[in-house]
Every structure is written in C-alpha cells, then in structure tokens.
C-alpha positions in Angstrom: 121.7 111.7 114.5 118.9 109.5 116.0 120.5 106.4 113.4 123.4 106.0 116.0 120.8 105.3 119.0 118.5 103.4 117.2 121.1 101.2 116.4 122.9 100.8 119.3 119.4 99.8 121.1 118.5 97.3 118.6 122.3 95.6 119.4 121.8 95.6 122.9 118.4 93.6 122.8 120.0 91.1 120.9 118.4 91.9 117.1 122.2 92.0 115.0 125.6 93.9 115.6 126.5 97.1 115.0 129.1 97.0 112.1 128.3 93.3 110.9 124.6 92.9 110.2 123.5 96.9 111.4 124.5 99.7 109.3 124.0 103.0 109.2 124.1 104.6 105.8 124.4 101.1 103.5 125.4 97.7 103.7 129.0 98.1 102.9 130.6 95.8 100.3 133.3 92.9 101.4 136.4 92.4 99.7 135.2 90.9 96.7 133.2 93.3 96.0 129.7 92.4 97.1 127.1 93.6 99.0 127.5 92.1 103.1 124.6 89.4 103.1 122.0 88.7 106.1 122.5 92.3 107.1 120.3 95.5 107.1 120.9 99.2 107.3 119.7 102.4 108.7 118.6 105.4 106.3 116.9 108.8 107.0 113.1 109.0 105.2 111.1 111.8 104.5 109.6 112.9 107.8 106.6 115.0 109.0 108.0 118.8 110.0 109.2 118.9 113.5 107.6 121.7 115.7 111.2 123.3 116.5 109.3 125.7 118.7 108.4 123.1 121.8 111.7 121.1 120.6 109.7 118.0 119.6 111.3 116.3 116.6 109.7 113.4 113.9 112.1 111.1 112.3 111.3 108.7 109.6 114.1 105.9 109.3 113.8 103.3 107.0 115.6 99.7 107.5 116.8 97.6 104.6 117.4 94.3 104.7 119.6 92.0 102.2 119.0 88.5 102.7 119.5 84.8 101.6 116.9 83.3 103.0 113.6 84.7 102.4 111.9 83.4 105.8 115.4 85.0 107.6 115.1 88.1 106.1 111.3 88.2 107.0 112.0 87.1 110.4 114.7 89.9 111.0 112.5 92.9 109.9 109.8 91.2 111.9 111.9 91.5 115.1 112.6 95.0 114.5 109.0 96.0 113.9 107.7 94.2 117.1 110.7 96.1 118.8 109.8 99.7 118.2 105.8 99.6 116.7 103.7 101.2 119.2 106.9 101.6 121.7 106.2 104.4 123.9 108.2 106.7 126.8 111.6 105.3 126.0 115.1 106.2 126.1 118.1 106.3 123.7 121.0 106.9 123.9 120.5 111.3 124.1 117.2 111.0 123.4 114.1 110.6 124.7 111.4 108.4 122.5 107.8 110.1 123.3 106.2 107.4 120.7 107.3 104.9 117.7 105.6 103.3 115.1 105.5 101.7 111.6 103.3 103.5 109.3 103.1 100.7 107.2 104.2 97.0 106.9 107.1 95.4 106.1 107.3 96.1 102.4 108.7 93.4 100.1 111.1 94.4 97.5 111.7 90.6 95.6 115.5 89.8 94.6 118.3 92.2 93.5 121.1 90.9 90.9 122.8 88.4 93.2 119.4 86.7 93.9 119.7 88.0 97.9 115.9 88.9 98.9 115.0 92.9 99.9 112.7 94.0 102.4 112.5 97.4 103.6 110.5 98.7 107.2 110.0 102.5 108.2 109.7 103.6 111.8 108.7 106.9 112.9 109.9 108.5 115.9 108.3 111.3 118.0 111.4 112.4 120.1 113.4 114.9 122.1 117.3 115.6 122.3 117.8 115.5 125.9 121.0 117.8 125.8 118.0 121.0 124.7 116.7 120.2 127.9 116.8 123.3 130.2 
C-alpha cells in the first residue's frame, strides 16, 4: 500500500519514472523476453510489528536494481538512499512519514545470467495512514 507513495515521491524528485525504470512488484520483461535494464523495483520486506493500537505502522521495502553499468546502478541506489535515510515528518501520498531509514547499506548482489549488475537497498518507514485519522 505504502509501495504506490513511495514511488510516486521518488518520480516527482526526479530519481526514475514510474512504469519505465520504477516498479512495484518486479522489473517486468520486454517483448523479447528479458528483464527491463537500468531499472529498479519496489518489494515488501519483513518488518518490525506495527503497534495497531496507536495506528503507527513499520514498513520494510526493499529496492532492487538491474543495471548495466555498475557505477549507474550504484549511483541510482545511491540517490534513493540519500532521499529517504534519516528523512523525517514527511508526507506521501495518504500517508504521513514519522521517520525513514536504511538499516543497512546498499548491499551488492554481483551479476545475474545476462551479466546486468544487482544491488538491493531496504528502507524502513515509521508511518501513519492519514484516512484512520479521527
């Protein structure tokens, strides 16, 4: 639910486009066959339990990132770190973002088949929905 947001914030500052180089789920295949290059995606991580009594919510997402250029791909997961790590009082879109951060580095996962490089980032965010706001 948070994906959506996250990615349509990311577009609007300029870091890829929703659809062609950000998606949410998997990088989608083109009509050959293979994987969309020089683009990254959105997944759900395992999370800390949400306190569902005060309506507070934790969300791990992790980015991936298929490349062809190693220094690209680095550069991209880069911007996206610097963009959320240690972001604080923030909006989304429905949301309101008490506090994010990377709980590690960017993690570098070598070459898949095609030779493309992998990196992979996770954010946490400390959030509320602001449609439970009474």
């Amino acid at each position: 639910m948070i994906k959506e947001s996250v990615a349509k914030i990311l577009e609007t500052n300029g870091i890829g486009t929703v659809g062609s180089t950000i998606f949410i789920g998997e990088i989608p295949v083109d009509l050959n066959g293979t994987p969309v290059n020089n683009a990254f995606c959105i997944l759900n991580a395992p999370s800390a339990t949400s306190d569902k009594a005060i309506r507070i919510y934790n969300s791990t997402l992790d980015f991936w990132g298929r490349f062809t250029n190693s220094d690209t791909g680095f550069n991209k997961m880069q911007q996206i770190y610097d963009f959320f790590h240690g972001k604080y009082d923030y909006e989304l879109d429905g949301f309101h973002v008490y506090f994010s951060f990377s709980p590690g580095s960017i993690m570098d996962f070598d070459r898949d088949a095609e030779r493309r490089k992998m990196y992979k980032l996770s954010v946490t965010f400390i959030f509320r929905i602001e449609e439970e706001v009474s």
